[in-house]
N, C-alpha and C positions, 0 to 999 in steps of 0.2 A: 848328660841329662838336660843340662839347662839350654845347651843348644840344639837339640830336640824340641824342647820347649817354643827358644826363639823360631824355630822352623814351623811350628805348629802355626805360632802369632801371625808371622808373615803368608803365609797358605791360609789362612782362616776362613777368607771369601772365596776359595776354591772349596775348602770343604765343607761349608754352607752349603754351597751350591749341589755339591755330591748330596750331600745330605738331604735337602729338597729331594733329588731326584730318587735317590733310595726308596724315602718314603713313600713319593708316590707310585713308584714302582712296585714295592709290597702291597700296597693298598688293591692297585689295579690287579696283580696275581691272588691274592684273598680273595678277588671278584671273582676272576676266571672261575669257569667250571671247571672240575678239574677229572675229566675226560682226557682221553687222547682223538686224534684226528686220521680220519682216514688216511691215507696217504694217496688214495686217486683220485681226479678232477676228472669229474665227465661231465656231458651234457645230453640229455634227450634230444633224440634224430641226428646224433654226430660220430663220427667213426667212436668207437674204441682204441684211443693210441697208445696205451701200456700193453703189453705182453701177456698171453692169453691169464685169464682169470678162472683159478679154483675153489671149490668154496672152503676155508680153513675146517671150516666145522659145522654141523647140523645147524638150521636155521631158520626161521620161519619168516614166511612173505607176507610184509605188511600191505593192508589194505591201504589204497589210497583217500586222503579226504574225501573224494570224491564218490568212492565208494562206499565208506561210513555214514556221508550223509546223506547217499541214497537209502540204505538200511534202516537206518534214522527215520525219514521219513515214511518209508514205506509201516517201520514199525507202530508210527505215529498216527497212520490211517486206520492198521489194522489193530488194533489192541485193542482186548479185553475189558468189556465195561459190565463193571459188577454191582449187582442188585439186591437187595433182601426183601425177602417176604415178608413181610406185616400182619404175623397170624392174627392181632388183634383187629385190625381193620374191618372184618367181617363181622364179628361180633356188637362190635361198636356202630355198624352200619344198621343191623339188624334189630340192634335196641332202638337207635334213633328214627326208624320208619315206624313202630310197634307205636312210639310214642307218636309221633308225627298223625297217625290215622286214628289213636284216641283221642287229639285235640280236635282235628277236622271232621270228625267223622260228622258229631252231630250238627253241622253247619254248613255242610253239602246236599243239595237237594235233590241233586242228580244220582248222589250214591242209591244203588239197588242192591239186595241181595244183604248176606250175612258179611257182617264185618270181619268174622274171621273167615271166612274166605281171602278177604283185599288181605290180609295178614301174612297168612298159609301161601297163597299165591307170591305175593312180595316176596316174602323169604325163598321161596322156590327161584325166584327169577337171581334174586340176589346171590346167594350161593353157588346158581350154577358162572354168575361172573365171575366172583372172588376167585373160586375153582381154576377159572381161566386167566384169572389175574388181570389188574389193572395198572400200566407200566405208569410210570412220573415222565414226563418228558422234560429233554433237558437240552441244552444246546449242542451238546456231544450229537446226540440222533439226529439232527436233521439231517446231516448229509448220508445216512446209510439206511441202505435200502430193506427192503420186506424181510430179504432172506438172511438178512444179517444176526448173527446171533449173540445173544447176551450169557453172561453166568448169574443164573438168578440162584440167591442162596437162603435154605430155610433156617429158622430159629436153631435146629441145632449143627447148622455151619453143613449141611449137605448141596453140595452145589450141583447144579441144573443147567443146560444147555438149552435155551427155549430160543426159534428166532421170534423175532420180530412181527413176522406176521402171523405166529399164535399165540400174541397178546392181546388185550384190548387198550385201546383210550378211551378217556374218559367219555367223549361223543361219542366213538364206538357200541361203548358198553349200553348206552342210549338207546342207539338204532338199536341195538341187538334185543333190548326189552321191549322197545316199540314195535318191532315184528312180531312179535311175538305173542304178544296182547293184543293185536288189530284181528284176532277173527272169535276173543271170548266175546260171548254174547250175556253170560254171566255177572259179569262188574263193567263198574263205568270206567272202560278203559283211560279216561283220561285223569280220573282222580287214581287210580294205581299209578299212572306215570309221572305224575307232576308227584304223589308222595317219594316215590323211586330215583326222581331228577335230584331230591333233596339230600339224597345221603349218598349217593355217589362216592367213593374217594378210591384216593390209590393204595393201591394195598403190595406192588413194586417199587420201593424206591431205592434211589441212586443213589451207590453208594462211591460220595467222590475220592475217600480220603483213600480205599482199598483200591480204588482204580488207581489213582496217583500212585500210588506207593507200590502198585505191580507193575505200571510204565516204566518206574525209575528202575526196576529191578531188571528190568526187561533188556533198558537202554543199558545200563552200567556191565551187564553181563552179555554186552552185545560185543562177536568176537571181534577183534583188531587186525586180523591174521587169514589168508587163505592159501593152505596150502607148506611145500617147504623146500628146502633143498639138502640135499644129502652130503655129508662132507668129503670132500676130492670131486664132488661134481663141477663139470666144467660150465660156470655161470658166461663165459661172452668168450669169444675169440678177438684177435689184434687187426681192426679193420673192419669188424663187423657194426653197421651200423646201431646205435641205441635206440629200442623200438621199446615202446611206452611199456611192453611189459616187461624187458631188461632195463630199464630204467627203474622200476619198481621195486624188481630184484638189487641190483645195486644198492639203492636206497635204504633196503631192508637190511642188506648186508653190512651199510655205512654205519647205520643208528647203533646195529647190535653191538659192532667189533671196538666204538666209542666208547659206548657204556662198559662192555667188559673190560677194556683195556683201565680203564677210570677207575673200576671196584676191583680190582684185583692187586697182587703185589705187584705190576707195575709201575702202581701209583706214584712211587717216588720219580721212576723214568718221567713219567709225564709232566711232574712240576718242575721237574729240572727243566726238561724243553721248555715250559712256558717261561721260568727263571732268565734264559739265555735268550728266545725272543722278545720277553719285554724292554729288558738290558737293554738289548742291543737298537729296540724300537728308541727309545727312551735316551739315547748314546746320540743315535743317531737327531734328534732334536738340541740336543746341547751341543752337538758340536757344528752343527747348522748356524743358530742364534750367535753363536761365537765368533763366528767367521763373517754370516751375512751381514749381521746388527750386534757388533760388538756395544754400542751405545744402547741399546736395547737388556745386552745380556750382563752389564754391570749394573744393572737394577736387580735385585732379589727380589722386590716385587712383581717386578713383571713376570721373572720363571715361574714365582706361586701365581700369577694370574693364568698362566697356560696351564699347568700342573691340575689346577684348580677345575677350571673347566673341561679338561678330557676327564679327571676322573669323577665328575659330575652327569657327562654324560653315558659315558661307563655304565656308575650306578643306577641312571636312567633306566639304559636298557635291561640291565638286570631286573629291574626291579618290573618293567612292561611284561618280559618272559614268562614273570610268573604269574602275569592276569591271562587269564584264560579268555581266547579269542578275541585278543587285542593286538594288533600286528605292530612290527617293531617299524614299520613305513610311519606313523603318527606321532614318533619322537621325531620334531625338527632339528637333527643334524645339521643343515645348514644353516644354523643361528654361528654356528661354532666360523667359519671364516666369515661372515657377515660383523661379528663382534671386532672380533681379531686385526681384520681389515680396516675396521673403525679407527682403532688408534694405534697400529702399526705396521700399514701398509699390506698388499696383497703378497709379497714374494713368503712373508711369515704366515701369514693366510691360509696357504695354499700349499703349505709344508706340514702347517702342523693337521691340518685339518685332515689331510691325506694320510696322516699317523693316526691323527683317531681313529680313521675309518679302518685302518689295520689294524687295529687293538680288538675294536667293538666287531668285527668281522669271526675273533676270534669262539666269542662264545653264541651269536646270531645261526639261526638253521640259513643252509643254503647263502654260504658265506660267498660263493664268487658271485651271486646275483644281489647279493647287496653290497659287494667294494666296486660292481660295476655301475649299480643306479646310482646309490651315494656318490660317487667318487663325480662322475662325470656330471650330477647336476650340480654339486657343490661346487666344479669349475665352470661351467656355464650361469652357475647365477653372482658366482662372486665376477668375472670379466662381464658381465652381460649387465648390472646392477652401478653406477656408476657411484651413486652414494646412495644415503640413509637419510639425509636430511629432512625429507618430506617424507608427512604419512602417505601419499601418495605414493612416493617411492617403495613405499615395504606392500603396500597391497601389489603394487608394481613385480614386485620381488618375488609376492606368494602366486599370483599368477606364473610365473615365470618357473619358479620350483614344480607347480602342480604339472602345468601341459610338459615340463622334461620328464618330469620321472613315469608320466604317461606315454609320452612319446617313446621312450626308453623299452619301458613293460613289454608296450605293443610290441615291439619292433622284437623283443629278443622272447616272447610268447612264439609270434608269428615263427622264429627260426626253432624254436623248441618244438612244438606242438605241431606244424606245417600245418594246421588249419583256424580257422577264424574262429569257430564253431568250442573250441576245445578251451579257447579264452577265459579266466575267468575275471568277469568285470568288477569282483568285488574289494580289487584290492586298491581299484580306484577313489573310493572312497575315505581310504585311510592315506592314499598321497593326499584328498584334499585336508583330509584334518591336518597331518604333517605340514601341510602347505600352509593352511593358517595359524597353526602357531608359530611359524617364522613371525610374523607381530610380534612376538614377544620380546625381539631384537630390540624395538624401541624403547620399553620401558628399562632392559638388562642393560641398556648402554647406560641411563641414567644411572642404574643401581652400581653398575665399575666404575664408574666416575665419582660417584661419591667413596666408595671403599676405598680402592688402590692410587684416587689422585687425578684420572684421567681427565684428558680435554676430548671432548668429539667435534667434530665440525658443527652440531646442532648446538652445544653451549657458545661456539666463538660467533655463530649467527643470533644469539642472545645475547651475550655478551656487546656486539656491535651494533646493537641498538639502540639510537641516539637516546630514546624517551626511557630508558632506566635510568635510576634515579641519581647514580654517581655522574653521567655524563651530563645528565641535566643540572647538577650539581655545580660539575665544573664551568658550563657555560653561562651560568647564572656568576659566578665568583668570579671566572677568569675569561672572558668571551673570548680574548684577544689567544689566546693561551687552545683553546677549542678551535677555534679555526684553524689556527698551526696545527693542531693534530688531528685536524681532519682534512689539512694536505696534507701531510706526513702519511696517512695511511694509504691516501692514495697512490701518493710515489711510491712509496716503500712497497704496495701492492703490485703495483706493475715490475717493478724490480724484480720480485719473486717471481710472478708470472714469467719472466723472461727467461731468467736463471734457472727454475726448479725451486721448488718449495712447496709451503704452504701456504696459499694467499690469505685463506680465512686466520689465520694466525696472528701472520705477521699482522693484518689488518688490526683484529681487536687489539693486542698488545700496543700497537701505534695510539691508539684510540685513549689507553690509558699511560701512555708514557710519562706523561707530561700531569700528572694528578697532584703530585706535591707541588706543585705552585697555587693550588687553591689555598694554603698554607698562608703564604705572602701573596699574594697577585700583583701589587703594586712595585713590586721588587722587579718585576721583569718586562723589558719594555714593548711587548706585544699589548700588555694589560693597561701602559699608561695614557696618560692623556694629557701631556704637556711637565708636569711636576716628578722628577726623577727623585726618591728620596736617597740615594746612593751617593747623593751629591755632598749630604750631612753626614757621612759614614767613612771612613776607611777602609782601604784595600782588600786589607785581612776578612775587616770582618762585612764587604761586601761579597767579597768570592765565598765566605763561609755561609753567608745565606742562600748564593747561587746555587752553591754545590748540596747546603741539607733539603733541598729538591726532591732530590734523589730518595735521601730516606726516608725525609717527610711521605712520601709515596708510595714505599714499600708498607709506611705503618698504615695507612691511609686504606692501599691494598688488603693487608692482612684484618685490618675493621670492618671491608665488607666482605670478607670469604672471596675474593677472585683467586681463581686457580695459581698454580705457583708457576705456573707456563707462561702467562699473562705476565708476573710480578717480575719473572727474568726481564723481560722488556724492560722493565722502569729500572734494574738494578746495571743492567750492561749499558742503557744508552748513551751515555757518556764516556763508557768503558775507563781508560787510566788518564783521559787527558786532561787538559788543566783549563782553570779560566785564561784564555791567554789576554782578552784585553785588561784584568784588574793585576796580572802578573807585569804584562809589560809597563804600567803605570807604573804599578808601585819598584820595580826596577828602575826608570827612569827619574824615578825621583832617590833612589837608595844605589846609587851607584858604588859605592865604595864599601856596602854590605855584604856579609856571606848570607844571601838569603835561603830561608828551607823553604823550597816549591813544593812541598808536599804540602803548604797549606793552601796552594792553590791547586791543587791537583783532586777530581773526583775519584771516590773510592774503592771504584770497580764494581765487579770485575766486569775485562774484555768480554765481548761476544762470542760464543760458543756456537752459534748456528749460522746457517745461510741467511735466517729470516731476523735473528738477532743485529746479523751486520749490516744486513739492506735496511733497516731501520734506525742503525745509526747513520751512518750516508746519507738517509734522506729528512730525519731530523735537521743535522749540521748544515745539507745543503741548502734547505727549506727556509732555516731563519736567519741566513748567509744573507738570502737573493733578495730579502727584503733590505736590505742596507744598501744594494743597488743606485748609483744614482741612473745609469744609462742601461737600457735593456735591450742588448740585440744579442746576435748566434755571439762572439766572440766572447761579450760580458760576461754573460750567462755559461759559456766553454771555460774560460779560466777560471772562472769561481768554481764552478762543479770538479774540474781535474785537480786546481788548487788544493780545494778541500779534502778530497777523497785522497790525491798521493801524498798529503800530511797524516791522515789517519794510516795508511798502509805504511808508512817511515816510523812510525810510533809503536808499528807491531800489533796496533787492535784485533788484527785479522787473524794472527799464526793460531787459534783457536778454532778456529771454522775453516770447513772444507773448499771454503768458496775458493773458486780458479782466479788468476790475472785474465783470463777470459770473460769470466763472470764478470770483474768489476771494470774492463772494458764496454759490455753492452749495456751495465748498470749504469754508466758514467753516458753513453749515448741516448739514452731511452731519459735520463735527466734534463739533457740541454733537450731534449724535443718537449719535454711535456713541460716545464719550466719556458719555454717559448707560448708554447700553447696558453699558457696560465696568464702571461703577463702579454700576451695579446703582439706579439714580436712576429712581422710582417716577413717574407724573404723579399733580399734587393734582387730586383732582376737588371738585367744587364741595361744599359743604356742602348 
């Protein structure tokens, strides 16, 4: 048991790591729909290359979008607009002209004739309107015509088919009294009409909520389906081209045989398949990162930073699926190797990101036209996008994502469809929302940077800006001390450049190497100015203040929040070696002691990286070559080889990948710009 136990202890970071992946594995299948899959790949206008097709079983032909929302529309012209009668509207007209012709009557001097005649009359004209009805106009009518008909409904819900042009309006109902009264010779036609102009109203009104609510019924009970196919009927032959309406058929057939297969006792079949592709999706990521980027995949942060983000955009798309007529083109997928690439390189990129696109393929409609736009834009904008640095860059980027997955569309519309005409251009609009939330990359880089620890090249471009305040800091304490590490990043820069690396790195890290001497400045002789206090001190404890430098700087570091990437610079540049000039002193004068060089010896550790050891080389070289008396190619040749094949005898390097290649052109690209620096002429021949 107990050596069980101990086996358990020793495997623990392996099965961490399993453990990671489990979870996210279950997470991502929880996602999945849990459907089966057709099992043919066709395309509209391309042979049929599987073996002739029967139909399993009765089935019905879906209409296409296209079709539906012609329906749609055409329902949306012609639909039913419903009306009620206003029995009271006549009455109330009737009373209020009654009244209207007692108040005016005795104040018109033109009226003739008996009053109740204008009365008797009125009411006569009025009646025969209401009779005909007075429609409400509304914005619905304007576009439809005379013969267009309405359902007008009376008080006790009897509905009526009346068109349009045997109603009246309100001006109608007008002329229609004004004819009609232009040849009594009995009343003053004009005080009947101006009484009659007054009570006008409509006695049709529109009724919106019954029109709304019979459209929706209309629309929702509008069929999906035309048509079917009979089971054992033979849906396409082998070779036979895909003509838009065996494609429709297919189609119809794919959705059905999904869904049944998904609700029935197969169900368990199907999450096993899903179970064994995501495994093996997910298998195959771990055993990549292992192989490619071992120093990558001994982080357990980083596997939850991929983990994290596939199953974020996962539940992305799941979660878009279920908004209704929002297309899955407006999640920015390529955020995902645009991040990735940020802080660790494209080959991890461009692996994993091609795994998400097989995951999220799995529950997306019309899965091979989205592993073919995703896949190929996300590789042309991660090679095509050189960095993130500049907001420029990223509008740079979402241009670049929109016109691919445009250019893409078109290109595989045109092979599907064979005509231009058939196109539809609307799903251009959601490549450009997709397109612009690629921006979102810039602020996500900040947000993993703070989370998991990360460096991006936009902090170490911050970071290496004289005017913050620790660098302005140190050249205000230590000038002398500032200008060493601002050659130092130089060399150390071009070093990298030469070799491979990262130049913005090593750069910032140079930048702060040297921070723990704002601690003492006067201790170090770039800072003095004539007066060495080293001279009042001891060996011991002048190599002890040399060397707490180092730590002085790491606390110094960790007081203003610099990244721990940065902090490795201050903690390797000295890596294991010693003060040799207060060692060999105090040797020369202790000759006959067992001395411990460990108190002259910095505390490590050696360099770990390319960019860690080009920065010690060109630390050591840098404050070497000012000791200089004589500066030509040879001075400057031995000091630089001197230096550098003492540090490679000490073993600094056996940590970093760098070649004896490397620190050959690293040692040539010194004595040149170290020429350069100190103004070192070539002799030409006599």
């Amino acid at each position: 048991m107990s050596r069980i136990i101990n086996n358990i202890r020793h495997q623990q970071e392996f099965i961490f790591k399993i453990l990671l992946f489990l979870i996210a594995a279950v997470f991502i299948i929880f996602l999945l729909p849990k459907e089966g899959k057709f099992k043919y790949e066709f395309q509209k206008n391309k042979p049929w290359v599987h073996e002739d097709l029967f139909a399993p079983y009765d089935f019905a032909i879906n209409k296409t979008n296209e079709e539906i929302e012609a329906e749609k529309n055409q329902l949306k012209n012609t639909y039913a607009l419903y009306f009620n009668r206003d029995e009271n509207a006549e009455q109330i007209s009737l009373d209020q002209y009654k009244n209207w012709v007692d108040q005016n009557w005795s104040d018109t001097i033109a009226a003739n004739g008996n009053k109740e005649d204008y009365i008797e009359k009125g009411n006569k004209y009025l009646k025969e309107i209401f009779e005909i009805g007075i429609i409400q106009l509304t914005d619905v009518l304007e576009t439809k015509k005379d013969d267009f008909s309405v359902i007008v409904l009376s008080e006790n819900n009897i509905a009526e088919d009346v068109e349009l042009k045997d109603l009246l309006t309100i001006k109608q109902a007008y002329h229609f009294i004004e004819k009609e009264v232009e040849n009594l010779s009995s009343v003053n036609d004009s005080f009947l009409l101006l009484g009659l102009e007054n009570v006008l109203v409509h006695n049709i009104i529109f009724n919106e909520d019954l029109t709304k609510k019979d459209l929706e019924n209309q629309l929702s009970s509008l069929s999906l389906t035309r048509g079917g196919v009979l089971k054992n009927e033979k849906i396409i032959s082998t070779g036979e081209v895909i003509s838009a309406d065996k494609y429709q058929i297919l189609q119809s057939l794919k959705q059905d045989y999904e869904f049944k297969l998904g609700s029935t006792n197969q169900f368990a079949w199907v999450l096993l398949g899903q179970i064994l592709l995501v495994c093996i999706l997910f298998y195959s990521i771990y055993i990549f990162i292992k192989n490619v980027a071992p120093d990558v995949f001994n982080d357990n942060m980083n596997i939850v930073f991929f983990l994290l983000l596939i199953i974020a955009f996962v539940s992305v798309t799941q979660l878009v699926l279920k908004i209704e007529n929002v297309s899955i083109y407006s999640i920015p997928f390529c955020v995902i190797p645009l991040l990735i690439r940020t802080f660790f390189g494209n080959r991890l990129a461009l692996f994993i990101y091609i795994i998400s696109i097989l995951l999220i393929s799995f529950i997306v409609p019309n899965s091979f036209e989205f592993v073919f736009l995703e896949s190929i834009t996300g590789i042309i904008t991660l090679f095509t996008v050189l960095n993130v640095n500049k907001r420029s860059e990223l509008f740079y980027t979402s241009l670049i994502v929109f016109f691919t997955f445009s250019i893409l569309y078109f290109g595989l519309s045109l092979l599907q469809e064979g005509s231009i005409s058939k196109i539809s251009f609307n799903k251009l609009s959601w490549f450009a929302i997709g397109a612009g939330f690629t921006l979102l990359t810039y602020p996500l880089i900040y947000l993993f940077e703070k989370v998991f620890g990360y460096i991006s090249d936009v902090t170490l471009l911050e970071l290496s800006d004289t005017n913050n305040d620790l660098l302005r800091e140190l050249n205000l304490k230590a000038p002398g001390t500032f200008q060493h590490s601002l050659q130092v990043s130089n060399l150390a820069e071009e070093a990298i450049r030469e070799i491979g690396g990262n130049p913005l790195l090593v750069r910032a890290g140079a930048l702060y190497h040297d921070i723990g001497k704002m601690v003492a400045p006067a201790y170090f002789i770039e800072n003095q100015s004539g007066v060495n206090p080293h001279d009042e001190l001891g060996y011991e404890e002048s190599a002890s203040i040399i060397i707490n430098h180092v730590i002085n700087g790491i606390e110094l570091a960790k007081k203003h929040k610099l990244p721990e990437q940065i902090i490795d610079f201050i903690r390797t540049h000295h890596g294991t070696t010693k003060t040799q000039y207060f060692l060999r002193m105090y040797l020369s004068e202790n000759l006959d002691e067992d001395i411990d060089e460990v108190m002259f010896q910095y505390p490590g550790p050696i360099p770990y990286s390319k960019e860690t050891a080009a920065l010690m080389m060109a630390d050591s070289v840098e404050a070497a070559s000012r000791s200089l008396k004589v500066y030509n190619n040879e001075t400057i040749s031995n000091l630089v080889n001197g230096i550098i094949d003492y540090q490679v005898k000490e073993n600094q390097f056996e940590n970093t990948n760098i070649t004896f290649r490397d620190i050959s052109l690293i040692k040539k690209m010194f004595v040149k710009k170290l020429m350069n620096i100190y103004h070192v002429r070539i002799e030409y021949p006599k």
